[in-house]
C-alpha positions as CSV (number, residue, x, y, z in Angstrom):
1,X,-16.6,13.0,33.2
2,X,-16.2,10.7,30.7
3,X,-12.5,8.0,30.5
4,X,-11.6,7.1,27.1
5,X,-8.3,5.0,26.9
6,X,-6.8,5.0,23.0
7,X,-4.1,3.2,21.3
8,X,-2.6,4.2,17.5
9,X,-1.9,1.5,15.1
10,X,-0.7,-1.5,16.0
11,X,1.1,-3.1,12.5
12,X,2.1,-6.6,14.6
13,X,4.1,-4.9,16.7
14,X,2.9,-7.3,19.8
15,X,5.6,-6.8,23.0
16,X,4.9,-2.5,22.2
17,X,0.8,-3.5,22.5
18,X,1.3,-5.1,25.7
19,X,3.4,-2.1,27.1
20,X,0.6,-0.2,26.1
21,X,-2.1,-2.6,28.2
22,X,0.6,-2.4,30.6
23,X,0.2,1.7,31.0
24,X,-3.7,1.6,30.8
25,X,-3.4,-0.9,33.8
26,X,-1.4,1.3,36.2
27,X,-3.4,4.5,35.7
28,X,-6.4,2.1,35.7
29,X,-5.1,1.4,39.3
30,X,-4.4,5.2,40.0
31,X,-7.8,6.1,39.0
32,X,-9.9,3.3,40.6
33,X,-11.9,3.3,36.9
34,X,-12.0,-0.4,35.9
35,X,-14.7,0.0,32.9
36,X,-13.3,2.8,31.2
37,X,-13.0,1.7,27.4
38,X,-10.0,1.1,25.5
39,X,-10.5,1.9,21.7
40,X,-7.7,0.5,19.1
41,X,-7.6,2.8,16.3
42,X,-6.8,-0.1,13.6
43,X,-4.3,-0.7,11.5
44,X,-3.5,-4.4,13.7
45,X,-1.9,-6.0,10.6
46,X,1.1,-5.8,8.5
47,X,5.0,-4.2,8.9
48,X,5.5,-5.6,12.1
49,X,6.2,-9.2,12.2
50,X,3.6,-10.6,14.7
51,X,-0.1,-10.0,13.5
52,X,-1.0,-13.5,14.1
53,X,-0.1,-13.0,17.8
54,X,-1.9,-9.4,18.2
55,X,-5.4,-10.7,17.0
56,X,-5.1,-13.4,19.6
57,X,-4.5,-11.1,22.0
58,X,-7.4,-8.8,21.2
59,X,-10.0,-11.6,20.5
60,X,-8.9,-13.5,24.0
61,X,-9.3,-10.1,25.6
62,X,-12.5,-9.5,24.1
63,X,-14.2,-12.9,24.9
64,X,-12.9,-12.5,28.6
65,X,-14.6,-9.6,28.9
66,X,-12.5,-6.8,28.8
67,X,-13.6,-3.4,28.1
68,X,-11.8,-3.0,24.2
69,X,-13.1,-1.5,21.6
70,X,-11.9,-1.7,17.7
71,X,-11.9,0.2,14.7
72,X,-11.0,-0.5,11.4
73,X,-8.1,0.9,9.6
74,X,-7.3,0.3,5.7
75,X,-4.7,-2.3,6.3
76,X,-7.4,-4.6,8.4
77,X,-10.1,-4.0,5.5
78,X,-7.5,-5.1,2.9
79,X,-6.6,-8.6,4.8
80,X,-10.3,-8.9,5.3
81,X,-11.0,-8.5,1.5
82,X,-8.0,-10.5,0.4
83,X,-8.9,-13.5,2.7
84,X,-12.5,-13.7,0.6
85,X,-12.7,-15.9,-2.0
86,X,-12.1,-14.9,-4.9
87,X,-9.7,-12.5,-3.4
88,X,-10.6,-8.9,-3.4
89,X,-8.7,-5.8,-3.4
90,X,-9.7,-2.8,-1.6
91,X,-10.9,0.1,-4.0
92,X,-9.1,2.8,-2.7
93,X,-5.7,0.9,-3.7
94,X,-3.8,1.6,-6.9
95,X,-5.2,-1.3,-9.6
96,X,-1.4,-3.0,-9.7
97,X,-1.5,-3.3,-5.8
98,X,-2.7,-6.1,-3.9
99,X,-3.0,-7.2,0.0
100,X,0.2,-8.8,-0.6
101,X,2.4,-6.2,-2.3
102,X,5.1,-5.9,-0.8
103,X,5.0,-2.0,-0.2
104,X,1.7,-2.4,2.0
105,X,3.4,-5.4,4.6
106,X,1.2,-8.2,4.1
107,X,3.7,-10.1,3.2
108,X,5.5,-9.8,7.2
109,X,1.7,-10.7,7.9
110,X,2.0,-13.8,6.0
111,X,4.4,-14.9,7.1
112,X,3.2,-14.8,11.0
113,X,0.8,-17.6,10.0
114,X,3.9,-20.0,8.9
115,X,3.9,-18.6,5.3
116,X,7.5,-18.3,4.8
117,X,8.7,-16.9,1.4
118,X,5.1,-15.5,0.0
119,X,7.4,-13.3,-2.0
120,X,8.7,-16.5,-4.3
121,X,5.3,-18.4,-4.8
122,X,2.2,-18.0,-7.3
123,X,-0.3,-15.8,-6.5
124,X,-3.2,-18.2,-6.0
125,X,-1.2,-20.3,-3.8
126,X,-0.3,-17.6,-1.6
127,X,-4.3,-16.7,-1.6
128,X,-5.1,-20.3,-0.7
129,X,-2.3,-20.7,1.6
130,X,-3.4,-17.8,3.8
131,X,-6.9,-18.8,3.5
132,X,-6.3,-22.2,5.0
133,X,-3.6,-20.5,8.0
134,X,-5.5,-17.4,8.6
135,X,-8.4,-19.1,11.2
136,X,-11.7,-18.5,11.2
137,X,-11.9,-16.4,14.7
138,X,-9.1,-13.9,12.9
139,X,-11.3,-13.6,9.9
140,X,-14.6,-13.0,11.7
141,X,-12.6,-10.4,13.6
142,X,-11.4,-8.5,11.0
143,X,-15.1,-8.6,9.3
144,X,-16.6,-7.2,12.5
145,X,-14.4,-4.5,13.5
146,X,-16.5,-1.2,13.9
147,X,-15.3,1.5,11.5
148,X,-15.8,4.7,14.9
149,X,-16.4,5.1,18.2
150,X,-18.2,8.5,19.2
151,X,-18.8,9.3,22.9
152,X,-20.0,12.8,24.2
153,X,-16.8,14.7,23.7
154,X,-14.8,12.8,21.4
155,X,-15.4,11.1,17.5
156,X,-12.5,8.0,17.4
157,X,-12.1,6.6,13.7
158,X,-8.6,5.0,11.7
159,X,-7.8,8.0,9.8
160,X,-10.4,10.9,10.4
161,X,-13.2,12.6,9.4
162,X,-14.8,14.4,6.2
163,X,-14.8,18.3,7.4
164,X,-18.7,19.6,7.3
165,X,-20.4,15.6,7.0
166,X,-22.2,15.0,10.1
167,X,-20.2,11.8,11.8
168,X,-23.6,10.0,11.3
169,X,-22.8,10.3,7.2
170,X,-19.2,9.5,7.4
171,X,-18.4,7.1,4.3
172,X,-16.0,4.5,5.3
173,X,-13.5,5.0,2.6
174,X,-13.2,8.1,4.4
175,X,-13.0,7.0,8.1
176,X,-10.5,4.7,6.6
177,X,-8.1,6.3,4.2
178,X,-8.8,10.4,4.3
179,X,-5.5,12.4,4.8
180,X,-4.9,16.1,3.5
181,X,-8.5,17.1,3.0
182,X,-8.9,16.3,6.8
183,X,-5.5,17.4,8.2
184,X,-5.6,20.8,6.6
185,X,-9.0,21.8,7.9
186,X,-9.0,24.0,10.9
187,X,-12.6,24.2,12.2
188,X,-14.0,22.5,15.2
189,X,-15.8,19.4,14.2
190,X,-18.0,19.3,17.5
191,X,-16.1,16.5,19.0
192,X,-12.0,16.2,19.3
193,X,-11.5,13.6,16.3
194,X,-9.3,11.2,17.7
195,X,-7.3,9.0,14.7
196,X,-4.1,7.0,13.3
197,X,-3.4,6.6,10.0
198,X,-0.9,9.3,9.0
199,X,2.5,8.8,11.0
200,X,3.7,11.7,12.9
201,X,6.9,11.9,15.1
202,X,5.0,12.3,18.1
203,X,1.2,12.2,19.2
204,X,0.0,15.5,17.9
205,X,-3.0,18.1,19.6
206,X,-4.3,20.2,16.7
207,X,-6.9,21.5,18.8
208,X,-9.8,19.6,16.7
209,X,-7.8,16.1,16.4
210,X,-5.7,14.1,18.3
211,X,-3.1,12.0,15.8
212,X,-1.8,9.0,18.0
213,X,-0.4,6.8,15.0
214,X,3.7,7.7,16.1
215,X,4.8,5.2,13.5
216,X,4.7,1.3,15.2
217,X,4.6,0.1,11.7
218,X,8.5,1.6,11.2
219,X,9.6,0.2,14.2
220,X,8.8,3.5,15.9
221,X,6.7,4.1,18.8
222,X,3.3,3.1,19.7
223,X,1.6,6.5,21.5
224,X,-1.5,5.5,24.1
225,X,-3.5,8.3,25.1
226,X,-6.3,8.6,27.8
227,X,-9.1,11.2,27.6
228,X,-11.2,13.0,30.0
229,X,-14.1,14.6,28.2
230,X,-11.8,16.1,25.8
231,X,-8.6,16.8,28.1
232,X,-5.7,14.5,27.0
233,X,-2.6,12.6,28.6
234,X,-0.2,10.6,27.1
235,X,0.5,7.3,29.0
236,X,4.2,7.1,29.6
237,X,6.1,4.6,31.9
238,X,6.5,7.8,34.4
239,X,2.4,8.4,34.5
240,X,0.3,11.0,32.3
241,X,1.8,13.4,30.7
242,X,-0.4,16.2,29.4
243,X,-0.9,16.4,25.6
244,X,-1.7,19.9,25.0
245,X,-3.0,21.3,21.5
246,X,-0.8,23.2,19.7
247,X,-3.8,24.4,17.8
């Protein structure tokens, strides 16, 4: 039997991540399993107004050894692209976006590293600013996050899968940003697909894919999940409670 712990997106929202450590620690203490790996399905920037503090978390957690795991959603990939010099912007946004538009909640990023009215400055001293707050172990981070996690019974990525590509041929843009084409597909993918991305009231069983993104970003709840093989419990402050597909 295989113990998979899993958190949705994050979005700065740093007191809800710790709750969530908090859960995986007491049935961590039920179970007896130490080593089991926690995967963060992405998405730790922007909306919430503490980023800066939820990277330090994860990178002091992973240099003290613990057992985390990290994928990449869109929002990390756009920071990491926009902290590059000359600033990049992620393909799969509109062309009159950026990082910092204030629809996508960069700016509540920016201003976690001190950067106080980003919304009132020029462009290019925004860019320069955040390059020079932003520090290096943050950007190395965001630049090394793995885009899935596959065990035996489950495939783990930001947003999901392309229906009928092996997980081996998975493009990123896909693993990143793929909604309806995804969502809307019924078949079994060989694994339970385990993702974020799309907010949904509550985490979601749709009998091939487990959605665990319950909208932290909107200052809704953040939904942690453990896994056995492919059995499924939510983590709640009064133990599991069984996620069951409604598929």
């Amino acid at each position: 039997m295989q113990r998979v712990y899993a958190i949705g997106d994050i979005h700065g929202q740093l007191d809800m991540l710790r709750a969530a450590h908090a859960l995986i620690a007491e049935d961590r203490q039920a179970t007896g399993d130490t080593r089991a790996p926690v995967v963060h399905l992405g998405d730790f920037c922007d909306r919430g107004p503490r980023t800066k503090e939820v990277l330090d978390l994860l990178i002091d957690g992973a240099t003290q050894g613990a057992p985390w795991r990290f994928v990449m959603g869109n929002h990390d990939r756009m920071m990491s692209l926009y902290l590059q010099d000359p600033p990049k912007s992620d393909p799969r946004l509109r062309p009159d976006y950026s990082w910092s538009h204030e629809q996508l909640g960069g700016q509540e990023t920016l201003r976690s590293y001190g950067i106080e009215r980003p919304e009132e400055m020029d462009t290019a001293e925004v860019h320069a600013l955040a390059r020079r707050r932003v520090p290096p172990e943050h950007v190395a981070f965001l630049a090394g996050l793995e885009t899935f996690v596959e065990t035996d019974h489950l495939f783990l990525a930001h947003a999901g899968i392309r229906p009928g590509v092996p997980f081996s041929d998975q493009a990123e843009d896909d693993l990143l940003w793929i909604r309806q084409e995804f969502h809307s597909d019924p078949r079994d993918h060989g694994k339970l697909v385990v993702h974020g991305h799309t907010p949904v009231r509550e985490a979601t069983h749709y009998g091939n894919r487990v959605n665990l993104d319950t909208g932290a970003g909107f200052g809704r709840a953040l939904s942690v999940a453990v896994f056995e093989d492919r059995d499924c419990w939510l983590l709640t402050p009064g133990g599991r409670k069984p996620l069951l597909s409604e598929g």
